[in-house]
N, CA, C and O of each residue as an XYZ file, in Angstrom:
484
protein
N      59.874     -4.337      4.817
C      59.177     -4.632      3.572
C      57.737     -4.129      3.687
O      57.254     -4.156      4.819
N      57.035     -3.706      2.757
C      55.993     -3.160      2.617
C      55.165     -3.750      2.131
O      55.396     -4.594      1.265
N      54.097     -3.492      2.516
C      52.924     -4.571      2.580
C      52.356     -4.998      0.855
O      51.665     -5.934      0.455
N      53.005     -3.847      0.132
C      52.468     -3.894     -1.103
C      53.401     -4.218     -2.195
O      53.363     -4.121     -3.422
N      54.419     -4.720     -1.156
C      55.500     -5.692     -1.517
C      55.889     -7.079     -1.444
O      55.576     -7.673     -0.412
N      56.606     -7.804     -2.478
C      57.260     -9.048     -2.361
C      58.831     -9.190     -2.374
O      59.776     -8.825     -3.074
N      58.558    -10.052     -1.012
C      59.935    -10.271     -0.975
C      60.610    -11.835     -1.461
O      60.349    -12.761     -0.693
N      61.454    -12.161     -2.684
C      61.708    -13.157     -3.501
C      62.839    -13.243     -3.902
O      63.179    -12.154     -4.365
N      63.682    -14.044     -3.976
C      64.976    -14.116     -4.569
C      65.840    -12.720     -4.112
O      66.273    -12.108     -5.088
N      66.054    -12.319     -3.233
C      66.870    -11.144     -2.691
C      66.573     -9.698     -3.134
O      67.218     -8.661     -2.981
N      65.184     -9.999     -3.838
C      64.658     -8.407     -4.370
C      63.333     -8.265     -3.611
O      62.705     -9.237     -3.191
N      62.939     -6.959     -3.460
C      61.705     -6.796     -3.057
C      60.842     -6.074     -4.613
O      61.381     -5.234     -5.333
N      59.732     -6.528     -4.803
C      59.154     -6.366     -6.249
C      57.877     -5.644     -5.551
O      57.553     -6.049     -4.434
N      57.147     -4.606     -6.146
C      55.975     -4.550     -5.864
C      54.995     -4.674     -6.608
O      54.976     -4.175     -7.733
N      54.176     -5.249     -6.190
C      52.735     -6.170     -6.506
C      52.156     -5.597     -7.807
O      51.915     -6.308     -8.782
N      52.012     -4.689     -7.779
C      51.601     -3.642     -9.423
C      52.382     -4.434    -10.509
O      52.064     -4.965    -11.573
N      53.714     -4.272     -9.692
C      54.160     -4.767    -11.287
C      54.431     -5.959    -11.712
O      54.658     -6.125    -12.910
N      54.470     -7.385    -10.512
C      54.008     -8.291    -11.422
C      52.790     -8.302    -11.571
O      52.774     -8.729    -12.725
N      51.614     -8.150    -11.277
C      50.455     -7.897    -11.770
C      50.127     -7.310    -13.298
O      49.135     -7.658    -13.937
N      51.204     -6.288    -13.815
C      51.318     -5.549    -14.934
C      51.984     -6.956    -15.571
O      51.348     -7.644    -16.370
N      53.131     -7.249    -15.192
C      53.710     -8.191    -16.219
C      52.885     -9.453    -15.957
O      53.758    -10.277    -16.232
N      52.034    -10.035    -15.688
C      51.619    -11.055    -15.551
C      49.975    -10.760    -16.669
O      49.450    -11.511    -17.492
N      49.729     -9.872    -16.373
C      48.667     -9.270    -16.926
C      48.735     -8.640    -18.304
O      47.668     -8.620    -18.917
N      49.776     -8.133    -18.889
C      50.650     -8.133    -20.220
C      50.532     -9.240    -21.090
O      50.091     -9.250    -22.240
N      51.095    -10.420    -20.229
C      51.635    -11.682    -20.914
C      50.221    -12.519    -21.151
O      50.424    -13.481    -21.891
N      48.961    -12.414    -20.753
C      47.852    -13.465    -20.253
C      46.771    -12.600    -21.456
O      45.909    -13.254    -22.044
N      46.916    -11.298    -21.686
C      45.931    -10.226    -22.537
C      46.378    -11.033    -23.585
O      45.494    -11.155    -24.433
N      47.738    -11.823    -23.946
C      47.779    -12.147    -25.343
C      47.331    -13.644    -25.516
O      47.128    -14.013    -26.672
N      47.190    -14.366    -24.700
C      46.484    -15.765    -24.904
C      44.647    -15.580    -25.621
O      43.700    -14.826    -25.401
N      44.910    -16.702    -26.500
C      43.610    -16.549    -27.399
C      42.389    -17.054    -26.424
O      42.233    -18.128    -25.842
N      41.736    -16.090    -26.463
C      40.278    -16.619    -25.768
C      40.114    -16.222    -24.724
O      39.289    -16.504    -23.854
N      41.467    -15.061    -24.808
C      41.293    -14.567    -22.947
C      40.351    -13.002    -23.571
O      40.695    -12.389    -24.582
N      39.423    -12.704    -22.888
C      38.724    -11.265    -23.408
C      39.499    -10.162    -22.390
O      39.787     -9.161    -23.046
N      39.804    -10.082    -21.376
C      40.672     -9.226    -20.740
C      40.771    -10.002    -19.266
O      39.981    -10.820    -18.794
N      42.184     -9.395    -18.614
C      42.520    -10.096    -17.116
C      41.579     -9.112    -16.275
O      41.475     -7.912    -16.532
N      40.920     -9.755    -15.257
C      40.063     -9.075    -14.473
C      38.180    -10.033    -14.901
O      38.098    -10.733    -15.910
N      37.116     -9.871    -14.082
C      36.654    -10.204    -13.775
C      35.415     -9.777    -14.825
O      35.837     -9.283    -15.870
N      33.990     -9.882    -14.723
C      32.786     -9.150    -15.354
C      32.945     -7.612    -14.657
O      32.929     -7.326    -13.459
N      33.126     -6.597    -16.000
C      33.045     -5.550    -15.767
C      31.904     -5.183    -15.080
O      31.100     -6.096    -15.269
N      31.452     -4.414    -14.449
C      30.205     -4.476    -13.765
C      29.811     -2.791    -14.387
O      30.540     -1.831    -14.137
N      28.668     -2.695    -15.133
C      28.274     -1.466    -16.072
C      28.177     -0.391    -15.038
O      28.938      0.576    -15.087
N      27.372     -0.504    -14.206
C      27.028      0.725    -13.238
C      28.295      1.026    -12.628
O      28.319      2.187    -12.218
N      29.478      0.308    -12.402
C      30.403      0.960    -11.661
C      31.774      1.496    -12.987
O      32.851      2.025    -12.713
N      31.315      1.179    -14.212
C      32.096      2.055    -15.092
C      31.735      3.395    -15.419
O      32.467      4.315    -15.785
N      30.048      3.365    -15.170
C      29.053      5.063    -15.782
C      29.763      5.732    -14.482
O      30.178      6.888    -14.563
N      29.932      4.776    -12.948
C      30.209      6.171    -12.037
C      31.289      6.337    -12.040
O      31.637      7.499    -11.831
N      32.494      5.186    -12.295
C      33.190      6.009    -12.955
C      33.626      6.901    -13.658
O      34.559      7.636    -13.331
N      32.871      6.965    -14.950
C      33.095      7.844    -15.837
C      32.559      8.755    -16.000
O      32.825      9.414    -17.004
N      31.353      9.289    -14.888
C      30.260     10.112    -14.750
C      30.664     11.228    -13.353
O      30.306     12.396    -13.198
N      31.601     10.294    -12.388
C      32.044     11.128    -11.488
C      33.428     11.032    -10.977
O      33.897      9.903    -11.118
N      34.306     11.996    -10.359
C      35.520     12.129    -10.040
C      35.798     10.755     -8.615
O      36.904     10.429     -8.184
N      34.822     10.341     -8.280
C      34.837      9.320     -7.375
C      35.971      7.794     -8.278
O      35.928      7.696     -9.504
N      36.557      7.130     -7.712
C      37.287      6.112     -8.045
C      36.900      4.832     -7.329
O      37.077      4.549     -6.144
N      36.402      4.201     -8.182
C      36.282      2.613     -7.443
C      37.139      1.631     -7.194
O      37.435      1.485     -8.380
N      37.681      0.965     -6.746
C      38.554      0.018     -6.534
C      38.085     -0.751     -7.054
O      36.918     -1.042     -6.791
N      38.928     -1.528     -8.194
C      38.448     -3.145     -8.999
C      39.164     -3.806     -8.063
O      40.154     -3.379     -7.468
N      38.404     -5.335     -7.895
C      38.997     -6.412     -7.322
C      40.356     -6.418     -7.296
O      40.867     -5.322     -7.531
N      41.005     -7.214     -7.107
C      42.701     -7.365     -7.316
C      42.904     -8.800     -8.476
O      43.103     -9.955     -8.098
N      42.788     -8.338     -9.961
C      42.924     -9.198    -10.970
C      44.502    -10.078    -10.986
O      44.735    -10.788    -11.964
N      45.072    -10.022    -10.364
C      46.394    -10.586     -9.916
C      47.347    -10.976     -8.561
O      48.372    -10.459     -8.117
N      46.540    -12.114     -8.122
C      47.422    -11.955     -6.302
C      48.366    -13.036     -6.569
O      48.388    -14.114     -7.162
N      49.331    -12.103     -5.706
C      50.747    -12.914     -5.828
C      50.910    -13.342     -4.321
O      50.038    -13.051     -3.503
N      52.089    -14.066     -3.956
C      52.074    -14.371     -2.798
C      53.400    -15.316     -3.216
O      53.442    -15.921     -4.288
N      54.735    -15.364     -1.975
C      55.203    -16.204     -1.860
C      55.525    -17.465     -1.362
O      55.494    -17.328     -0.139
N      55.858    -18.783     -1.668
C      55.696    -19.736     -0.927
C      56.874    -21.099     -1.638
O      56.958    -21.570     -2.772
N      57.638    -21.382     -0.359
C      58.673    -22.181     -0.535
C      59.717    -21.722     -1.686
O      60.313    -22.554     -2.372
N      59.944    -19.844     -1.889
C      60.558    -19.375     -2.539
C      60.170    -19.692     -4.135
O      61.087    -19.926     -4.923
N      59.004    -19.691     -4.511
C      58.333    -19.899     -5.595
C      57.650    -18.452     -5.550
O      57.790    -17.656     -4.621
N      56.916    -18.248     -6.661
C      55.619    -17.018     -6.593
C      54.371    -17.820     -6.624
O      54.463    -18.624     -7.552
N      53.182    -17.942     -5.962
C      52.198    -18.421     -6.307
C      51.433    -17.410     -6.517
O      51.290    -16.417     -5.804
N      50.699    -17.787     -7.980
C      49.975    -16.393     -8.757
C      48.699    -17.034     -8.992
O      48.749    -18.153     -9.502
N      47.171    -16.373     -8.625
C      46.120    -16.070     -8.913
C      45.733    -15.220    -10.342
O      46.048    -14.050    -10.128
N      45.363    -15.310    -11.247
C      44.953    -14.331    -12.310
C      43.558    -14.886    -12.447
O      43.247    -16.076    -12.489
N      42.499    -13.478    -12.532
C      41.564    -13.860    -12.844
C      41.033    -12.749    -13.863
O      41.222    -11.534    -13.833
N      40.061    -13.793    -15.092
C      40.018    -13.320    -16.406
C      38.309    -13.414    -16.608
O      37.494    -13.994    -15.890
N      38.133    -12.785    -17.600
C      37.436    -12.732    -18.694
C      37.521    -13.670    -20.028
O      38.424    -13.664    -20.865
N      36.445    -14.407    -20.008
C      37.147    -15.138    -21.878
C      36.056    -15.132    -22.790
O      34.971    -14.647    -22.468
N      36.243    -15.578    -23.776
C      35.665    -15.225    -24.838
C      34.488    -16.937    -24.823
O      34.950    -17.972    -24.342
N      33.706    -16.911    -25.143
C      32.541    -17.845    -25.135
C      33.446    -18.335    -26.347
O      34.070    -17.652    -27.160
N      33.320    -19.932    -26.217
C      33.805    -20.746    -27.495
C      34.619    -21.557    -27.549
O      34.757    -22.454    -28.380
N      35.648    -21.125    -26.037
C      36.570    -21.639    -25.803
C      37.398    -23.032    -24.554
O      37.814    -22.779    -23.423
N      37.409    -23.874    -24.972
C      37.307    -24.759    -23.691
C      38.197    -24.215    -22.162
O      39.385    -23.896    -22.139
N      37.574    -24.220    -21.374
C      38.315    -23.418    -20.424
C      39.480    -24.241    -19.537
O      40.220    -23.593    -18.797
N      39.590    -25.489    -19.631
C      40.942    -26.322    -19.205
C      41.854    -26.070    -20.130
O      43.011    -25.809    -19.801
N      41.399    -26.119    -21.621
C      42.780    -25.735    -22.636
C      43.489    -24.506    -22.560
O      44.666    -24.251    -22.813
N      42.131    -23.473    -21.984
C      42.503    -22.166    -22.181
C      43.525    -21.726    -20.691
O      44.585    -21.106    -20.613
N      42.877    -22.196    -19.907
C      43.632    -22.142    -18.180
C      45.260    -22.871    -18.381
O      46.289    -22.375    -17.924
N      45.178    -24.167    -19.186
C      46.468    -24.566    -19.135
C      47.249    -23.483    -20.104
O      47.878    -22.603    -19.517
N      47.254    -23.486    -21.507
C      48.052    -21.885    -21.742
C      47.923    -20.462    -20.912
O      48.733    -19.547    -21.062
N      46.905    -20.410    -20.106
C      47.361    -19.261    -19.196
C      48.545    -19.666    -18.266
O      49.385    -18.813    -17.978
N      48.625    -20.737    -17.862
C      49.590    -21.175    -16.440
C      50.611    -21.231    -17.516
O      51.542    -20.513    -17.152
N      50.896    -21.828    -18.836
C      52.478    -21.915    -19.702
C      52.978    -20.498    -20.087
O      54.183    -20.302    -20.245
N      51.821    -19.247    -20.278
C      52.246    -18.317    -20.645
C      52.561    -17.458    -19.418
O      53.374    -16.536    -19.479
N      51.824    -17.818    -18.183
C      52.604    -16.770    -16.736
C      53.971    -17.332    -16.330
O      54.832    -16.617    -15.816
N      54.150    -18.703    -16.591
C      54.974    -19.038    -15.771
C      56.384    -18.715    -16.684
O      57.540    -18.674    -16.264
N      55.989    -18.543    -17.797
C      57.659    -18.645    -18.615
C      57.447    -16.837    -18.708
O      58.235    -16.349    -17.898
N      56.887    -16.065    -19.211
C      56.564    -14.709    -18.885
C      57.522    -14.389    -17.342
O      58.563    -13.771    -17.565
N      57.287    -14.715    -15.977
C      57.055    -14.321    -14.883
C      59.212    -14.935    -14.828
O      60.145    -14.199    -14.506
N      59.302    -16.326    -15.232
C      60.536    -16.402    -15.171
C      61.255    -15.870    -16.313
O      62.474    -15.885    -16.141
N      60.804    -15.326    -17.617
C      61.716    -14.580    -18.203
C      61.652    -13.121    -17.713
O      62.716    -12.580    -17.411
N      60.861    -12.652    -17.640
C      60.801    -11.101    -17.703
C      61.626    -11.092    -15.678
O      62.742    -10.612    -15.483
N      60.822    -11.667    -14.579
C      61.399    -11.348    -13.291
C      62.162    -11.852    -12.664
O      62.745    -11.525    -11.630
N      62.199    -13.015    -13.521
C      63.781    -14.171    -13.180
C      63.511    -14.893    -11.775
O      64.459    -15.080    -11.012
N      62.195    -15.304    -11.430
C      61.748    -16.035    -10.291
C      61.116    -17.293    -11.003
O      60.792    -17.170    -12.184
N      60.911    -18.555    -10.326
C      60.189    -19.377    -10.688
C      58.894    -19.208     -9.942
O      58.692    -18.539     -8.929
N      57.796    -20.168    -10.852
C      56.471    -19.930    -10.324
C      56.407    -21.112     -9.888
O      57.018    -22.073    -10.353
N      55.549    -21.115     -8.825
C      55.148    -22.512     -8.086
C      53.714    -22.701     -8.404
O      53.559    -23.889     -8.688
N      52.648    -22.079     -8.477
C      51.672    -22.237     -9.101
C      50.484    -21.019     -9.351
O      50.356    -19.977     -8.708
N      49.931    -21.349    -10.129
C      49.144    -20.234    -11.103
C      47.965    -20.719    -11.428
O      47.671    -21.401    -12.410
N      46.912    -20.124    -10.067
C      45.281    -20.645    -10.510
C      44.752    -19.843    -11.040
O      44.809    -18.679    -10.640
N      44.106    -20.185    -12.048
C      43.366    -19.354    -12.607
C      42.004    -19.237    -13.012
O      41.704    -20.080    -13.857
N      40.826    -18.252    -12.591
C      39.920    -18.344    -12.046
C      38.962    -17.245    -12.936
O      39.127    -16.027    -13.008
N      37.834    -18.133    -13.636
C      37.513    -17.466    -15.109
C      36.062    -16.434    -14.325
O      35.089    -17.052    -13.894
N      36.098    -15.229    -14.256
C      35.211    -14.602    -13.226
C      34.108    -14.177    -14.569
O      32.958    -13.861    -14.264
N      34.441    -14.188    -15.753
C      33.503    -13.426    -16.742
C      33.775    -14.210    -17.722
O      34.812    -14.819    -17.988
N      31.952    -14.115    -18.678
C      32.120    -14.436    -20.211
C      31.565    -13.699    -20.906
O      30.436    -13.214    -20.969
N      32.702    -13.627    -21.585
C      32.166    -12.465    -22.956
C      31.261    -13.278    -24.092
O      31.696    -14.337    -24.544
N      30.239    -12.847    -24.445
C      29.508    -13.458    -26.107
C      29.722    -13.070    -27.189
O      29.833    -11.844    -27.208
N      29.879    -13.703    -28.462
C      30.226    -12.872    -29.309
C      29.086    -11.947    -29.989
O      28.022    -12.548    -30.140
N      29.096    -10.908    -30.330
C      27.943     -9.864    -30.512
C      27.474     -9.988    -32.107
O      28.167     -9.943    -33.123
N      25.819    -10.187    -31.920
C      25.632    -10.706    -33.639
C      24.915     -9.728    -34.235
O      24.630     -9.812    -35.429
């Protein structure tokens, strides 16, 4: 098995893609501004200014435990929004997401608000 793999329910999955499907399902909860952390400006200009590639954090760590997935997502949200209401629909929308779409159960799903967006007046 490969390191950039999970091994779960008799499949090996790799990490991208529940990250993609976990990260799919969480972009549509209200008040989430995007999965991933405070964009950080200077490392989007060198991005976009030079052929160099930065590595973003890892907005999705998975990990298995007692044949569960335990999932990390960390977001961006929108100022306005209470962030226990908003964290508990993130954990209802990964966990039924993660068992419909990959057919694993989740054991738990912290979720960890790294950025706030304001609304622009």
């Amino acid at each position: 098995m490969a390191a950039n793999e999970l091994y779960i329910s008799g499949i090996a999955i790799a990490r991208d893609v529940v990250s993609a499907v976990v990260s799919e399902s969480v972009n549509n909860v209200e008040g989430v501004a995007h999965v991933g952390g405070n964009d950080d400006i200077a490392t989007s200009l060198i991005t976009v200014f030079t052929t160099r590639s930065i590595e973003p954090a890892e907005v999705v760590e998975a990990r298995v435990s007692d044949g569960k997935l335990d999932l990390t997502v960390h977001l961006s949200v929108f100022y306005g929004y209470r962030f226990t209401e908003l964290a508990a629909d993130v954990r209802s929308v990964v966990a039924t997401t993660v068992r419909e779409q990959i057919g694993v159960e989740v054991g738990n799903v912290d979720v960890c608000i790294d950025g706030l967006v304001f609304p622009k007046e």
